[in-house]
C-alpha positions in Angstrom: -60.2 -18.0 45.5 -57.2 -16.2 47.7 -55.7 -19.7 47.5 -55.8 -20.0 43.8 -54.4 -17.0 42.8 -50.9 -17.6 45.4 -50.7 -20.4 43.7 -50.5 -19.5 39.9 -49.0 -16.2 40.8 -44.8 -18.3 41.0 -46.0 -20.2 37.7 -46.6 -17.3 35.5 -43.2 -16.3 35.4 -42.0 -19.9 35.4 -44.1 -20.6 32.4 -42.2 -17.1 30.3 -38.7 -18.1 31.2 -39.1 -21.5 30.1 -40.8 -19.6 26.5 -38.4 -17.4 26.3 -35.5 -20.1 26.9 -37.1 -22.3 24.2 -37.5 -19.8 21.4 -34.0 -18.6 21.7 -33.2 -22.4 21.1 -35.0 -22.6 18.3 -34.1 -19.5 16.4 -30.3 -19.3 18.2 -27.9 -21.3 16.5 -24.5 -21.5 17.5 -21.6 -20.2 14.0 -18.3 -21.5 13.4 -15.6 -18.9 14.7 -12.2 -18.9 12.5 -9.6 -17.5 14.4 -7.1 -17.8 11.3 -8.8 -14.9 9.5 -11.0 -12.7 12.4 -11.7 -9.7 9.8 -13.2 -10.6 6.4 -13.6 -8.7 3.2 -17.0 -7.3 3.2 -18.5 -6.9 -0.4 -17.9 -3.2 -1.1 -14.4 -4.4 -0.3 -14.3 -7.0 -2.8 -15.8 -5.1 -5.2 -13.1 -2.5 -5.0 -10.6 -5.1 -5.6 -12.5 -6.3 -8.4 -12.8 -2.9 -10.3 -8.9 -2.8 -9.6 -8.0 -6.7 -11.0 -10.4 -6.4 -14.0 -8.6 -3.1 -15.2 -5.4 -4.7 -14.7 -6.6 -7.7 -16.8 -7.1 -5.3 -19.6 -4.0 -3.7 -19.1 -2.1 -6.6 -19.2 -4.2 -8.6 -22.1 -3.3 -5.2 -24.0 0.4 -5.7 -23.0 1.4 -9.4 -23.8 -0.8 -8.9 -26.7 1.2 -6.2 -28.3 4.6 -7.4 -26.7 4.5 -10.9 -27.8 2.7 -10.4 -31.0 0.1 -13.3 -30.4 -4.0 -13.4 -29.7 -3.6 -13.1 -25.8 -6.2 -12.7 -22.7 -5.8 -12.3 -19.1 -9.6 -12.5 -17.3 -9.9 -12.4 -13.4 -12.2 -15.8 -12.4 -12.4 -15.0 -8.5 -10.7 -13.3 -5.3 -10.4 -14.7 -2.6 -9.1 -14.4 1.3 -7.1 -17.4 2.7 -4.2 -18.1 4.5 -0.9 -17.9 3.2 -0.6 -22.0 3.6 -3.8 -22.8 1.7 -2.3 -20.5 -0.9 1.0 -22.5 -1.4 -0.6 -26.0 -1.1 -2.8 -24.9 -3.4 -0.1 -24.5 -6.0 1.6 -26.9 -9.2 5.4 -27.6 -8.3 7.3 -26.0 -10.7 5.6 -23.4 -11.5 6.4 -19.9 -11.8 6.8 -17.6 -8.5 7.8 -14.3 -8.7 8.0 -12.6 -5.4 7.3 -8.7 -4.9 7.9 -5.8 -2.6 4.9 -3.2 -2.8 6.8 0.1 -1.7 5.9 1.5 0.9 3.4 -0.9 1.8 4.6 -3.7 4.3 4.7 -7.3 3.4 5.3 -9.4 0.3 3.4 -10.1 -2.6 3.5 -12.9 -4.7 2.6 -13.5 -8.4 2.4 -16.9 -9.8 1.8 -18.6 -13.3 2.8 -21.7 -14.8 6.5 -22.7 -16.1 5.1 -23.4 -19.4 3.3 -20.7 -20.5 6.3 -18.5 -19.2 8.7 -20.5 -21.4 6.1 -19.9 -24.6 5.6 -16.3 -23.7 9.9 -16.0 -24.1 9.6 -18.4 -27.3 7.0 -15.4 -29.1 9.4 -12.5 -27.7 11.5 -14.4 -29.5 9.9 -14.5 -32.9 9.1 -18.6 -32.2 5.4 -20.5 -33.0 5.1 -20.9 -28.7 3.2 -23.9 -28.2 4.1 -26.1 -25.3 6.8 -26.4 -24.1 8.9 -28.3 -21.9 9.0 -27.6 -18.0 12.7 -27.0 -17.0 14.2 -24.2 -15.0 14.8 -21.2 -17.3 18.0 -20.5 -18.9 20.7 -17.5 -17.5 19.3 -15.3 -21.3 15.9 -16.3 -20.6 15.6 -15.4 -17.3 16.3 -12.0 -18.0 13.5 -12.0 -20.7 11.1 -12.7 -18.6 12.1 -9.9 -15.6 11.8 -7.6 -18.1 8.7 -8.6 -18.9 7.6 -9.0 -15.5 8.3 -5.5 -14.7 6.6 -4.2 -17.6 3.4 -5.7 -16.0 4.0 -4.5 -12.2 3.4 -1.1 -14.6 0.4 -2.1 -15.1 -0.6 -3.4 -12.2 0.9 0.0 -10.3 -1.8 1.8 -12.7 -4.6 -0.3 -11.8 -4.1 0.2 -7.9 -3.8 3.7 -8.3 -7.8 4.0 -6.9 -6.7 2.2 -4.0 -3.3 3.0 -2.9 0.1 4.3 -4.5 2.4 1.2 -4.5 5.1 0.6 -6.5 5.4 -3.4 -6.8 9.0 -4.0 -7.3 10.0 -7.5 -8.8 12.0 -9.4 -6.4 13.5 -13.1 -7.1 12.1 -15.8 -9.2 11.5 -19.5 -7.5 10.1 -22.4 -9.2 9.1 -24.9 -5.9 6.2 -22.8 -3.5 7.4 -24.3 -0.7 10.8 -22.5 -0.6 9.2 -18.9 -0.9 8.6 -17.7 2.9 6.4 -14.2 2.0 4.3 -14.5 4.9 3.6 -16.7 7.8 1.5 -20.0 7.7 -1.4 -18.3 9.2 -1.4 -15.2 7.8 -4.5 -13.7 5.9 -3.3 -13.0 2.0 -6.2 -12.0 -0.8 -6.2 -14.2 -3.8 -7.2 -13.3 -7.2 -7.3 -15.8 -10.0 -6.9 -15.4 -13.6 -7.1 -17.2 -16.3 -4.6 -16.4 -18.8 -3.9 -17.4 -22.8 -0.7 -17.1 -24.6 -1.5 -18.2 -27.8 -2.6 -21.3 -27.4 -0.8 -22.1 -24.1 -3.5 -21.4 -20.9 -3.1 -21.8 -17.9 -4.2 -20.2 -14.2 -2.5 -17.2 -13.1 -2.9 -16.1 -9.3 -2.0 -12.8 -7.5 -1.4 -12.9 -3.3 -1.7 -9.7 -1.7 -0.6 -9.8 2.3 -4.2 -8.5 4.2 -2.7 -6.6 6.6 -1.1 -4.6 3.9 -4.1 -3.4 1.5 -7.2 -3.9 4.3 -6.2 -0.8 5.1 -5.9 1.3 2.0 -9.6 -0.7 1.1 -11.1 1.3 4.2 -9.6 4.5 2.7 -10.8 4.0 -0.4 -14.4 3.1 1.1 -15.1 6.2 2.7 -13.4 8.2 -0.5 -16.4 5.9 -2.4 -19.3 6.8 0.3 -19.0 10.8 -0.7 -21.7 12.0 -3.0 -21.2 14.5 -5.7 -22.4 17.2 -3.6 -20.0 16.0 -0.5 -17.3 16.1 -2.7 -17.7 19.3 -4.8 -18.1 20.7 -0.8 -14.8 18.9 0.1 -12.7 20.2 -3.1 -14.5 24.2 -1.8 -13.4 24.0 1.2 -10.0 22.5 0.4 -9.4 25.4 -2.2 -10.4 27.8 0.6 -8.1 26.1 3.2 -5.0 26.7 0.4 -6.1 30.7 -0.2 -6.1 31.2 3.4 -3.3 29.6 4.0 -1.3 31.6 1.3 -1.9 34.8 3.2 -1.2 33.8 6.7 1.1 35.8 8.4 4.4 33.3 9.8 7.1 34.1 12.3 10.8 33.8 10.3 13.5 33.9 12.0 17.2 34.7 10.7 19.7 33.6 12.7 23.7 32.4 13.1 24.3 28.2 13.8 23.7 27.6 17.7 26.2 27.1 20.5 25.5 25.0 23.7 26.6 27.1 26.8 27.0 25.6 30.4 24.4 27.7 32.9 26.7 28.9 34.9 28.0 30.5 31.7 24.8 32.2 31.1 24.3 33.6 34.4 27.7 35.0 34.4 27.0 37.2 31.2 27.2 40.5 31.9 27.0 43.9 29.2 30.7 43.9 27.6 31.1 40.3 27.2 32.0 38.3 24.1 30.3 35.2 23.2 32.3 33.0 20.1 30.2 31.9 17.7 30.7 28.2 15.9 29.3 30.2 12.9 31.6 30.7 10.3 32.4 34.1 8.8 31.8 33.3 4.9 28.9 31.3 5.7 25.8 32.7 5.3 22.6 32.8 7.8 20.2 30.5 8.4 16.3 31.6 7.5 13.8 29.2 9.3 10.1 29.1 10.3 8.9 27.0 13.2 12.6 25.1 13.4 12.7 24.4 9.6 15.3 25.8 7.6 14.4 27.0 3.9 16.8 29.2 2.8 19.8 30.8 3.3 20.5 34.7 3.1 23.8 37.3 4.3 22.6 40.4 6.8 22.5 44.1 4.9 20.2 46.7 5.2 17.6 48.7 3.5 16.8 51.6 4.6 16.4 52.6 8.2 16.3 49.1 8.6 18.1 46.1 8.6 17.6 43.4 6.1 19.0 40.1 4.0 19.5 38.9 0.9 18.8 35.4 0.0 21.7 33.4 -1.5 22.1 29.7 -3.0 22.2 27.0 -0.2 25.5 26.2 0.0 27.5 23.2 -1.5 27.9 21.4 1.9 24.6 22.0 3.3 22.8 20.8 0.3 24.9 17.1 0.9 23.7 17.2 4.3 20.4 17.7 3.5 20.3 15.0 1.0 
């Protein structure tokens, strides 16, 4: 019996392992790891983006509508995260590419729509039937039609974002081959939403690259902004009004005082009761008044009183162009 048992006693745990080994084989399967895009949009993400693009459809169906004078619509179809080389092989040569700068954000952004229904949407600014129309680089007066119109949109779009983050898209140049427009590296991550957009009866696919790096942050912000319930947020807005009434009673240091010299040490511990020290301040200028280092006004000495005092005067001419 003694014998039996010092014999199963090495198997029982051989027998587990072995179990345990084979289950996580079954259950364990091994993912595919892109390392050209590490962080992906989660869906809360997306549908942020989505609440944003959808308004700016509206915005801009409203726009070209009214601009043009023609039955238009602008609908978002999908968003997408790629990299920025998928994006531009992805794309008809010519075709419409009209880089932008989304102050202060980093990066580029690039929006992109086809040559034709550009040249159509100039034809109804015009007063023209639209229609299709031959693809040819645009003209030195239409060109200018069209950044004008551009810009109105980037309005729109500005408004849309304004949940997200405060950019100001700023239209940059206008290329027709996406091979020649260098907005981002081959590998970088951009987000790409796809329209479809009517001009008349010119249609065609409109797409919208946003740089990741750029806007994944301002999505986080706006996630945890979103995650607040009513409650949190009335809360938030109390204690925020509290923090301002406190505030506006808080006692500060302010300081008056004449422009500083630099002095040598050996100047200082020479001074002695009876000595002059030249100031750089001039005597028509007037004092300095600052708190914490910052200057916010300007006032000459006086008194009032038993006590001495100053009266606040205009900032003069020359610190004012120094300031700005």
């Amino acid at each position: 019996m003694s014998v039996l048992v010092s014999e199963s006693q090495p198997s029982t745990p051989t027998h587990r392992l072995l179990g345990r080994v084979s289950r996580r084989a079954k259950t364990s399967e091994p993912h595919t790891y892109d390392f050209r895009r590490p962080i992906k949009l989660s869906r809360e993400h997306t549908r942020t983006l989505q609440i944003a693009y959808e308004t700016f459809a509206r915005q801009y169906t409203t726009l070209l509508t009214s601009t043009l004078r023609v039955v238009s619509q602008v609908s978002l179809v999908s968003i997408q995260q790629l990299t920025y080389d998928e994006y531009i092989s992805g794309l008809s040569n010519p075709t419409i590419m009209a880089t932008l700068t989304l102050d202060p954000l980093p990066g580029a952004a690039i929006m992109e729509f086809s040559l034709s229904t550009a040249m159509a949407s100039i034809d109804h600014l015009l007063g023209g039937p639209g229609g299709p129309q031959t693809e040819r680089p645009l003209s030195d007066m239409e060109l200018p039609l069209l950044r004008d119109l551009l810009n109105r949109v980037l309005d729109e779009l500005h408004y849309a974002f304004e949940s997200i983050t405060d950019f100001r898209p700023m239209l940059g140049a206008i290329d027709y081959n996406p091979q020649f427009v260098q907005a981002a590296a081959p590998a970088d991550a951009v987000i790409v939403a796809t329209f479809t957009m009517a001009v008349g009866s010119e249609e065609c696919l409109m797409t919208f690259c946003l740089p990741f790096t750029s806007i994944f942050p301002k999505l986080q912000g706006s996630d945890n902004d979103v995650a607040l319930s009513d409650s949190q947020r009335r809360t938030r807005e109390e204690a925020h009004r509290s923090m301002a009434a406190a505030l506006g009673t808080t006692p500060i240091d302010v300081a008056v005082r004449f422009d500083s010299i630099t002095m040598r040490p050996e100047q200082i511990i020479s001074l002695e009761p009876g000595d002059v020290v030249p100031l750089i301040h001039a005597v028509t200028a007037p004092l300095s008044v600052s708190a914490a280092g910052i200057t916010f006004a300007h006032a000459v000495p006086g008194s009032q009183g038993p006590r001495l005092a100053c009266l606040v005067v205009p900032t003069p001419q020359n610190e004012t162009e120094i300031q700005l």
